[in-house]
N, C-alpha and C positions, 0 to 999 in steps of 0.2 A: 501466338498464344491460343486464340481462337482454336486453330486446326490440333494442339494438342488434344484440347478438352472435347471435341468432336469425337477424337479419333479415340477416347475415355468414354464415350458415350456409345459409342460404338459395341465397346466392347461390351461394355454394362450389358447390352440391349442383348448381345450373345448371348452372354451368361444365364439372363435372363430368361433367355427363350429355352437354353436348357432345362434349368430348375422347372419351364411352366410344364415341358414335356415331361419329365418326370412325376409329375404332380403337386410337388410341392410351392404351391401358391404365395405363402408366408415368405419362403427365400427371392420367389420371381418378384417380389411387391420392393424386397428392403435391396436388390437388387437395380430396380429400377429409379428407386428413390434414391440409391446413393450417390448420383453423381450431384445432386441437390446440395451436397456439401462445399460444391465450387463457391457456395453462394458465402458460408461461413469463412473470410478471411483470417486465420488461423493458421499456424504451423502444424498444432497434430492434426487436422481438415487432410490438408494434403498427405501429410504421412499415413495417415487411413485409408485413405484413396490408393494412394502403392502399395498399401497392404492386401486390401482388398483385389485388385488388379493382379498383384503374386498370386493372393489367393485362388483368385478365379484359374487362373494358369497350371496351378496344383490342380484342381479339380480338372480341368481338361486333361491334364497328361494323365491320372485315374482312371477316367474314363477312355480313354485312347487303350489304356492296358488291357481294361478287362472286356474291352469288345475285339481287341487283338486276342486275347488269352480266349475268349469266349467260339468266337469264328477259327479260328485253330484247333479249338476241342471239336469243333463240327465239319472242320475240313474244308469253310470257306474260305474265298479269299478274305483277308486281313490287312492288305498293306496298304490299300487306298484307302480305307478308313483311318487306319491309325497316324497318314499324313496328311487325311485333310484333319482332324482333331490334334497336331500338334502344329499344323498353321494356326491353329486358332489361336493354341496354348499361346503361339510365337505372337498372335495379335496382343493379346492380354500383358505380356510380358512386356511387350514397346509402348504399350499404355503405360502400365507404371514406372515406365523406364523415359518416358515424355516428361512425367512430371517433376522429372528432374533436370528441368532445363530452368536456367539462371533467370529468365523474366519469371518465371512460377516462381519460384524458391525467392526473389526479390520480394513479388508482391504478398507472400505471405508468410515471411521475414521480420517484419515491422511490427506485425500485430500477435 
């Protein structure tokens, strides 16, 4: 159960590092914060957490587009970026796809 919530933490720290490179401070902070909700034993806790993890997944495959779509318009190459940005997407996606393993979903079941 440990190594899920790592490898959720992981991701966060990704996504994160995006949003900080972009500039946006606000999304890199609630970002970094959000895995703090492991701490809230809660069913929607965890169901926010795989949303969020979707979400962040959405945003990578976005971003994979329009730097494919963007290096295409200028006649770079494109395809090593837009596979290392949907490994990511593919990290983000087994993040929220972790938390759906039966000791998660037990321990926060009950409450």
């Amino acid at each position: 159960m440990i190594a899920r919530i790592v490898f959720y933490v992981i991701a966060a720290c990704l996504i994160a590092a995006h949003f900080l490179r972009m500039g946006s401070f606000v999304a890199t902070a609630l970002c970094l914060a959000a895995p703090a909700l492991f701490f809230v034993r809660r069913r929607w806790s965890l169901a926010l957490l795989q949303g969020l993890a979707y979400g962040a997944a959405a945003v990578w495959i976005e971003t994979a587009w329009q730097i494919a779509q963007m290096r295409r318009a200028f006649g770079e190459p494109w395809l090593r970026a837009a596979l290392i940005l949907a490994a990511v997407a593919a990290v983000s996606v087994l993040a929220g796809f972790l938390l759906r393993s039966a000791p998660l979903q037990e321990r926060y079941r009950r409450r």
